[in-house]
Biopython code that builds the backbone (N, CA, C, O; Angstrom):
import numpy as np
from Bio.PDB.StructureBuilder import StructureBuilder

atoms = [
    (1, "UNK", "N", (-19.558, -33.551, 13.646)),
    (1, "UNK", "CA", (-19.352, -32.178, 14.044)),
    (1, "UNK", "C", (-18.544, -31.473, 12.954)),
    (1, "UNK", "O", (-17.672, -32.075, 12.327)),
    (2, "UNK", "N", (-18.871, -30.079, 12.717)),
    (2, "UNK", "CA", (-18.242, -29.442, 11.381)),
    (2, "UNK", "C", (-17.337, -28.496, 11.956)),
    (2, "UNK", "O", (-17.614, -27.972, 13.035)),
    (3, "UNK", "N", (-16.366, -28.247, 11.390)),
    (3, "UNK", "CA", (-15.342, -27.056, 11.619)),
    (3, "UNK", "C", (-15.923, -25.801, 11.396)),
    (3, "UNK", "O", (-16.654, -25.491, 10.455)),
    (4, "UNK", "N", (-15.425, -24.871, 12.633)),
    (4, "UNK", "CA", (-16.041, -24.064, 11.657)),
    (4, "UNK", "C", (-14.587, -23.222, 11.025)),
    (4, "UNK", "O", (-13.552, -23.194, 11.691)),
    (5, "UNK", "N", (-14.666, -22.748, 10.046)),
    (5, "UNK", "CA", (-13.314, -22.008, 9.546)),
    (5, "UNK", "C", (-13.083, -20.743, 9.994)),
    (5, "UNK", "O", (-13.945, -19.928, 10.322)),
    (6, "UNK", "N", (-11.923, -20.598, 10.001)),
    (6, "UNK", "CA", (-11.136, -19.264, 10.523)),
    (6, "UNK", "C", (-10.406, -18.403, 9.632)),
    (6, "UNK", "O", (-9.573, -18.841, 8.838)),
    (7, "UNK", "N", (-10.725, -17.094, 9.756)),
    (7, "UNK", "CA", (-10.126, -16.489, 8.919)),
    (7, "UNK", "C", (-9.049, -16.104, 9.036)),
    (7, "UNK", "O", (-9.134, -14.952, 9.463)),
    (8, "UNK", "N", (-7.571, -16.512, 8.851)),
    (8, "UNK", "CA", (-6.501, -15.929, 9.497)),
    (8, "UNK", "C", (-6.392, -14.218, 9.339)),
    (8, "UNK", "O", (-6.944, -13.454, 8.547)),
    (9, "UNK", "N", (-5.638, -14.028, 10.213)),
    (9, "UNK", "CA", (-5.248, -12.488, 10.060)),
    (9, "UNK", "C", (-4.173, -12.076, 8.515)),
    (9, "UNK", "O", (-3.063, -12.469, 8.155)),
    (10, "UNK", "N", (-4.964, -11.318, 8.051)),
    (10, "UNK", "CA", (-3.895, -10.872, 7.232)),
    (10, "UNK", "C", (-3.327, -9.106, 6.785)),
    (10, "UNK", "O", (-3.545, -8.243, 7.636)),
    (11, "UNK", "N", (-2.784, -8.778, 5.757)),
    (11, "UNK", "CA", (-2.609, -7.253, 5.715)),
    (11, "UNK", "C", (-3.659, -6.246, 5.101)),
    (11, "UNK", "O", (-3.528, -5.069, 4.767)),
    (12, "UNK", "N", (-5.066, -7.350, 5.050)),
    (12, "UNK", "CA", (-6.229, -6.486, 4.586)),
    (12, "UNK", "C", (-6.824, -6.360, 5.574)),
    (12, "UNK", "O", (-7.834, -5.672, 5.427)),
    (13, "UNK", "N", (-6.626, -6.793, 6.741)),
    (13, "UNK", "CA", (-6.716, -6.311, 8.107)),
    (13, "UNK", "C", (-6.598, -5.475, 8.806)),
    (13, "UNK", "O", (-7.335, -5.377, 9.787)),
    (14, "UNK", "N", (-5.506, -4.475, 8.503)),
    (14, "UNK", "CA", (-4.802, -3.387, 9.164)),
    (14, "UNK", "C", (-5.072, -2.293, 8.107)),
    (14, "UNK", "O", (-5.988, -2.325, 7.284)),
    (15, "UNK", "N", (-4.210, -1.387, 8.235)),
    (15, "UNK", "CA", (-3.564, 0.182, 7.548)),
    (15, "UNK", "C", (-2.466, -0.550, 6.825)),
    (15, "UNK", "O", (-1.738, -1.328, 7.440)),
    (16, "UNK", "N", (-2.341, -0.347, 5.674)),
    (16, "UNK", "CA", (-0.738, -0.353, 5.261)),
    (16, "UNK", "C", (0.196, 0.856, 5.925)),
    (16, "UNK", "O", (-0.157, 1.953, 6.359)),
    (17, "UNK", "N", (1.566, 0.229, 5.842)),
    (17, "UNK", "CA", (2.801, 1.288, 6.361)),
    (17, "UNK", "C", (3.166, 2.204, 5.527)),
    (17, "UNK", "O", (3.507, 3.372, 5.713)),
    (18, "UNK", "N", (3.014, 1.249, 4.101)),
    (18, "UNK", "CA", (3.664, 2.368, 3.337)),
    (18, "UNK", "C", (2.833, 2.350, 1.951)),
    (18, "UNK", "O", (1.973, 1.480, 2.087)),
    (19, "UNK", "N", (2.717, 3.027, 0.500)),
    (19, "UNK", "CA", (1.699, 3.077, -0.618)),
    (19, "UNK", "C", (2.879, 3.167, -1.302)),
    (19, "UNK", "O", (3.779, 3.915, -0.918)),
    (20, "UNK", "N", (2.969, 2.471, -2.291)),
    (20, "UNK", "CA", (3.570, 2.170, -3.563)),
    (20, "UNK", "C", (3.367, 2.846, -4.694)),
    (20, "UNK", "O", (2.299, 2.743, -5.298)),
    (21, "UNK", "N", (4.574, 3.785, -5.211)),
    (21, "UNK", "CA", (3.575, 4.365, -6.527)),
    (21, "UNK", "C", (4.838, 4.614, -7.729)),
    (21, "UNK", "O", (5.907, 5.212, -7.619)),
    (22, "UNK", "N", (4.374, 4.063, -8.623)),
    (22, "UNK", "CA", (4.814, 4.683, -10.196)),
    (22, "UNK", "C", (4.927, 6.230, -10.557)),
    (22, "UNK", "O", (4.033, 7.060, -10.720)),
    (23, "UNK", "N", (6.409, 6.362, -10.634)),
    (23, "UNK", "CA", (6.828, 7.936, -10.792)),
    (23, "UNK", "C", (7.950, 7.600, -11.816)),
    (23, "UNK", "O", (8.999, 6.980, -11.641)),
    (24, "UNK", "N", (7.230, 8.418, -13.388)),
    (24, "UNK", "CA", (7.521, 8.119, -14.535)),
    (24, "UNK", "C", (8.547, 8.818, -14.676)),
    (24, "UNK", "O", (8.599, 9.793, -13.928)),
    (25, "UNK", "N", (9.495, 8.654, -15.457)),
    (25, "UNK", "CA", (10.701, 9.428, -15.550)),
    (25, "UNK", "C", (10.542, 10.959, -16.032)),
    (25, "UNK", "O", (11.190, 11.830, -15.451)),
    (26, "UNK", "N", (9.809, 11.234, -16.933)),
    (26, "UNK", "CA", (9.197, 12.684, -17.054)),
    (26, "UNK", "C", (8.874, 13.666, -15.623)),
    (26, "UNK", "O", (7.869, 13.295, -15.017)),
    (27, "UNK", "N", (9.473, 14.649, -15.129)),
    (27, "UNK", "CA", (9.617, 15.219, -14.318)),
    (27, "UNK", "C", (7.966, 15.859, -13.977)),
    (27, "UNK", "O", (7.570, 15.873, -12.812)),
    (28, "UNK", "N", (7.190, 16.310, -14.979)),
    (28, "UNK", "CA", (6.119, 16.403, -14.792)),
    (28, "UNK", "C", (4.674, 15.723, -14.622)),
    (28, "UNK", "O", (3.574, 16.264, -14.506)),
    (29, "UNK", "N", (5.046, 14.290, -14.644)),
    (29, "UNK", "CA", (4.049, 13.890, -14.929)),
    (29, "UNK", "C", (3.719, 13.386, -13.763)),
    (29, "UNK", "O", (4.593, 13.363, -12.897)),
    (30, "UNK", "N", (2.311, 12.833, -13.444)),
    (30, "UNK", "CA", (1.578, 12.442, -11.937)),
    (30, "UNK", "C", (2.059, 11.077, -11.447)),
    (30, "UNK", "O", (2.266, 10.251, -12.337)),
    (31, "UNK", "N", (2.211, 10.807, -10.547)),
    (31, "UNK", "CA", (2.356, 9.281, -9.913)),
    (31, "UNK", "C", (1.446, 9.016, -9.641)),
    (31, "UNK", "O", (0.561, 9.838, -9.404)),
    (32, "UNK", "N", (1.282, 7.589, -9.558)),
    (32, "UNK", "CA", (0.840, 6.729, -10.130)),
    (32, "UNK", "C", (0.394, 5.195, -8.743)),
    (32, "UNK", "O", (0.944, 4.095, -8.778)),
    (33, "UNK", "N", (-0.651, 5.597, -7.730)),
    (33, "UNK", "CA", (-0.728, 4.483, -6.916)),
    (33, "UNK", "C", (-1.152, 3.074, -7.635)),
    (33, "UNK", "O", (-2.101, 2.715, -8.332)),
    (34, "UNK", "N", (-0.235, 2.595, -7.232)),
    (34, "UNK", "CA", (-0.131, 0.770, -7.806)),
    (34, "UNK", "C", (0.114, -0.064, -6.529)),
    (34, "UNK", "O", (0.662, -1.164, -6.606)),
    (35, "UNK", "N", (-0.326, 0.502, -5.264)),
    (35, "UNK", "CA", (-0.227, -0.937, -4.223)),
    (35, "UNK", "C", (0.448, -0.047, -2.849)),
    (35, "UNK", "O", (0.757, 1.138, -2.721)),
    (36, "UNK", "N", (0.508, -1.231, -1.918)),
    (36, "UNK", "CA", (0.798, -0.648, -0.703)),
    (36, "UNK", "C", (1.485, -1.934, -0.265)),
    (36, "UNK", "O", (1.334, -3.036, -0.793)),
    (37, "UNK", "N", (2.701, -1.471, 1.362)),
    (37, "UNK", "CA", (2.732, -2.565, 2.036)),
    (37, "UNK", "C", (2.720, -2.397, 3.266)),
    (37, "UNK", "O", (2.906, -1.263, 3.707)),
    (38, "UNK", "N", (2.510, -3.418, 4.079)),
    (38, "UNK", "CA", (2.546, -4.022, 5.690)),
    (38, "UNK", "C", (3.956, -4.420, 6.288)),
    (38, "UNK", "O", (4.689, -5.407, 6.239)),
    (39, "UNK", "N", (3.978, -3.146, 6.888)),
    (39, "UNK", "CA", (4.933, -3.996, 8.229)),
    (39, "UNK", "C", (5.004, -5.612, 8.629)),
    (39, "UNK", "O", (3.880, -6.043, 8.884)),
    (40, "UNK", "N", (5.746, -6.310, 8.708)),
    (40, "UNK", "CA", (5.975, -7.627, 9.175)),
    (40, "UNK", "C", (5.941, -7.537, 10.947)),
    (40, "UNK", "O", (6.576, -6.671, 11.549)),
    (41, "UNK", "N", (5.129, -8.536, 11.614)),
    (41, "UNK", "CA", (5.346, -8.323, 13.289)),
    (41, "UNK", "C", (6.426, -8.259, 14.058)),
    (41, "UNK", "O", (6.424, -7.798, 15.200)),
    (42, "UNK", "N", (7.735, -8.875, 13.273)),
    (42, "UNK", "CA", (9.289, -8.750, 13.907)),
    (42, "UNK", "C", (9.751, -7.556, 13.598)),
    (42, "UNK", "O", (10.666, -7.068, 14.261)),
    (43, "UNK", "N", (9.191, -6.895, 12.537)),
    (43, "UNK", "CA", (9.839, -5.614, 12.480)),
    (43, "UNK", "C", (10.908, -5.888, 11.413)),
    (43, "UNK", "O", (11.814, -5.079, 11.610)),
    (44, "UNK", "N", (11.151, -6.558, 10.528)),
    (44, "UNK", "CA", (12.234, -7.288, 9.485)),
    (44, "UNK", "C", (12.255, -6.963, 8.489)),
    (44, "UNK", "O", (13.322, -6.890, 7.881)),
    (45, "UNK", "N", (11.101, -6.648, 7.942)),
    (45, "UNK", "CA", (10.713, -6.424, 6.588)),
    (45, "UNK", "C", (9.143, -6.068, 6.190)),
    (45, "UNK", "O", (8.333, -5.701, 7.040)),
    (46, "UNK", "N", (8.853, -6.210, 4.922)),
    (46, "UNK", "CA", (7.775, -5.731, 4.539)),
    (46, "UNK", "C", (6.700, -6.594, 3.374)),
    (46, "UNK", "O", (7.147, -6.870, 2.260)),
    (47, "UNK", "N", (5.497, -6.913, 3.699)),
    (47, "UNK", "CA", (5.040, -7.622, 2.785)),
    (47, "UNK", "C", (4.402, -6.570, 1.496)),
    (47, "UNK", "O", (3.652, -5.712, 1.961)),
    (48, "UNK", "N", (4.551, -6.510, 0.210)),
    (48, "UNK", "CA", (4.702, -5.544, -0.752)),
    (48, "UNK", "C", (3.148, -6.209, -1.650)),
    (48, "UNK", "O", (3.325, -7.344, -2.092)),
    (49, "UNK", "N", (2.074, -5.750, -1.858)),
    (49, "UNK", "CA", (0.600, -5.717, -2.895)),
    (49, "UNK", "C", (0.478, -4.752, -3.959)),
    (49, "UNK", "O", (-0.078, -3.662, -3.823)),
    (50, "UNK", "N", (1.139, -5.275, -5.281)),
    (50, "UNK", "CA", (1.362, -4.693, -6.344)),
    (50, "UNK", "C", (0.080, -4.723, -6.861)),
    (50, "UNK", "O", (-0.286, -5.795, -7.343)),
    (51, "UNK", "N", (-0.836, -3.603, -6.869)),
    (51, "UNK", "CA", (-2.093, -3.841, -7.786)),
    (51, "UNK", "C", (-2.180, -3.949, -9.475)),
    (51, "UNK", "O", (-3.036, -4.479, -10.182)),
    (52, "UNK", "N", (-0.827, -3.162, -9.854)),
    (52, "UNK", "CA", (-0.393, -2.982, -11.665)),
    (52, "UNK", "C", (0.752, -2.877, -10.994)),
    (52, "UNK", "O", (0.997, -2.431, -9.873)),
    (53, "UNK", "N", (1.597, -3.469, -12.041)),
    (53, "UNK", "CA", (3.030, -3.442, -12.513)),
    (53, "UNK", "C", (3.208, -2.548, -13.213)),
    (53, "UNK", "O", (2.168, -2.349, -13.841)),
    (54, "UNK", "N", (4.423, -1.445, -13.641)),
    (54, "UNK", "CA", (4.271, -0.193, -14.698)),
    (54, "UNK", "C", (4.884, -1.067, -16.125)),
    (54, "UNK", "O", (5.576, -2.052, -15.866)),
    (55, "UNK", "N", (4.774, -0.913, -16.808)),
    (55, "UNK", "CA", (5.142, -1.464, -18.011)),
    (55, "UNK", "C", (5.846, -0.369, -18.633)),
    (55, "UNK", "O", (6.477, -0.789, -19.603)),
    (56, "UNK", "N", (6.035, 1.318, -18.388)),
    (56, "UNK", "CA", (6.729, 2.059, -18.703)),
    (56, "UNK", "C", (8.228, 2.730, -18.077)),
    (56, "UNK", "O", (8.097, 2.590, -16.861)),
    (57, "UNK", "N", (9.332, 3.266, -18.284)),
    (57, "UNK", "CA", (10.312, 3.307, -17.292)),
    (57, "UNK", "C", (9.856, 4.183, -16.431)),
    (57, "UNK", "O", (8.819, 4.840, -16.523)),
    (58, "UNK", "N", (10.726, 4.188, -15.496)),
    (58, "UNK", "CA", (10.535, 5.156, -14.191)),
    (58, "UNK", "C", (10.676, 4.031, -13.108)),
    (58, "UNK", "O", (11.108, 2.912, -13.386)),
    (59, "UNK", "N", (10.191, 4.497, -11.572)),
    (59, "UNK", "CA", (10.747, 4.122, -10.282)),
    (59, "UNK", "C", (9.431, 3.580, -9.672)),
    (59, "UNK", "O", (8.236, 3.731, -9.924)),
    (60, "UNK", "N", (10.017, 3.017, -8.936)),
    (60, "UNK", "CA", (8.243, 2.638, -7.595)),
    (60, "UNK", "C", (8.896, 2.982, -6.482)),
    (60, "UNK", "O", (9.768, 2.302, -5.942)),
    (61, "UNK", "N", (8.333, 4.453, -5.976)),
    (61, "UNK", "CA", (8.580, 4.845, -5.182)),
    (61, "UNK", "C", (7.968, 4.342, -3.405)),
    (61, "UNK", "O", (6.785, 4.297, -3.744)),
    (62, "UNK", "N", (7.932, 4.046, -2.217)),
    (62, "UNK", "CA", (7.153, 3.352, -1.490)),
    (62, "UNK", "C", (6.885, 4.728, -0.619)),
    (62, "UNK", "O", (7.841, 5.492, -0.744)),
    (63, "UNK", "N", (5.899, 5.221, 0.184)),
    (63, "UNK", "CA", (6.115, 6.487, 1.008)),
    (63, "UNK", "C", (4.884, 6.415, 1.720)),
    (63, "UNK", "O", (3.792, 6.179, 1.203)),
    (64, "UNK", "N", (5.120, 6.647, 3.027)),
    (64, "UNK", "CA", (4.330, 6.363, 4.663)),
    (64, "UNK", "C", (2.652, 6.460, 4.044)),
    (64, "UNK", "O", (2.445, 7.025, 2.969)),
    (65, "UNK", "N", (1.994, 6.106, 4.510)),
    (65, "UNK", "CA", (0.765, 5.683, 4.574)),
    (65, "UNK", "C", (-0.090, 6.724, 5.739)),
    (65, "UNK", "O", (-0.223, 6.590, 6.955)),
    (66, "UNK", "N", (-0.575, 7.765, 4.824)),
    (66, "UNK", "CA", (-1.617, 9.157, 5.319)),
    (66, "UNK", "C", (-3.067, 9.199, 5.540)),
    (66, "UNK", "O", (-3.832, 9.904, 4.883)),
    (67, "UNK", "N", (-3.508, 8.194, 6.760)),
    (67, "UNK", "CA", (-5.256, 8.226, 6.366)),
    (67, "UNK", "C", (-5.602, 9.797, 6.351)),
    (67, "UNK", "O", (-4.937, 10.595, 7.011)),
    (68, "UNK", "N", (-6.616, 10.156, 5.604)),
    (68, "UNK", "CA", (-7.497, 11.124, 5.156)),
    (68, "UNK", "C", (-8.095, 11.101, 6.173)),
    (68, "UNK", "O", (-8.605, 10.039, 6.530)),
    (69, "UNK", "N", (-8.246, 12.508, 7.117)),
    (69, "UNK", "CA", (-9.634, 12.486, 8.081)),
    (69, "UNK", "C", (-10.535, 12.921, 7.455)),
    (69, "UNK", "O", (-10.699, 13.984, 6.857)),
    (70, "UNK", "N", (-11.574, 11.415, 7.719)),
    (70, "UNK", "CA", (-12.878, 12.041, 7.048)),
    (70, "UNK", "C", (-13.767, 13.247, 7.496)),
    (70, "UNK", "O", (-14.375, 14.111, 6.864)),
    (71, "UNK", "N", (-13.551, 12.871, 9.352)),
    (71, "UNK", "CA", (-14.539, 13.892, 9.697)),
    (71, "UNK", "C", (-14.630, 15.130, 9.887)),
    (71, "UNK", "O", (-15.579, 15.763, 10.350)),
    (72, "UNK", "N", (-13.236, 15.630, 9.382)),
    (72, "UNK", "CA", (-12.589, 16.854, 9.325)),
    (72, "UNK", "C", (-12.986, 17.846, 8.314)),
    (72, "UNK", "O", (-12.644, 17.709, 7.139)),
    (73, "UNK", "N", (-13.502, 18.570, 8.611)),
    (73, "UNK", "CA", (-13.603, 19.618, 7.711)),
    (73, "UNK", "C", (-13.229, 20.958, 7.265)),
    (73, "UNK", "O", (-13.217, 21.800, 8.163)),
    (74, "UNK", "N", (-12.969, 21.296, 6.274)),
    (74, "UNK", "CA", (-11.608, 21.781, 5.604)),
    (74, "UNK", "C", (-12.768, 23.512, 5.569)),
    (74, "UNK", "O", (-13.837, 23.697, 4.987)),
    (75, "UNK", "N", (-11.877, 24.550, 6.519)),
    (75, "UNK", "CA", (-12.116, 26.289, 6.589)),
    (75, "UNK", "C", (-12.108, 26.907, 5.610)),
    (75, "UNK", "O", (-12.274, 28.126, 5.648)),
]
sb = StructureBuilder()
sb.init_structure("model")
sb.init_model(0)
sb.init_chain("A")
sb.init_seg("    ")
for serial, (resi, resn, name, xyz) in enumerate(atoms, 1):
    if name == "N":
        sb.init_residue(resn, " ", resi, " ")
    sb.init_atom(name, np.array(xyz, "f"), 0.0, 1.0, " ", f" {name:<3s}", serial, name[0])
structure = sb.get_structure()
């Protein structure tokens, strides 16, 4: 008899809580999404998915997670 495998649950599962982004020290310039993270189920902390690392100075800012309504259409 074969197993069959299970996919555990993970944070590509859900919405992220929050989006991660590179904001260069230059006051004008654009930020920069590089990743998002997931709430933990205790409520404790946060698991963090860096897609790029910045290799230039500046901050990684983290800030709430906005789905886009798709089916909405804009007057």
């Amino acid at each position: 008899m074969t197993e069959q495998a299970t996919t555990p649950k993970t944070e590509d599962t859900k919405a992220p809580a929050l989006i991660a982004y590179h904001v260069p020290e230059r006051s004008n310039a654009p930020w920069t999404k590089i990743g998002a993270a997931w709430d933990h189920k205790d409520g404790a902390g946060f698991t963090l998915q860096l897609d790029l690392i910045p290799v230039t100075s500046g901050r990684i800012v983290l800030r709430a997670y906005q789905p886009k309504d798709e089916g909405k259409e804009s007057a």
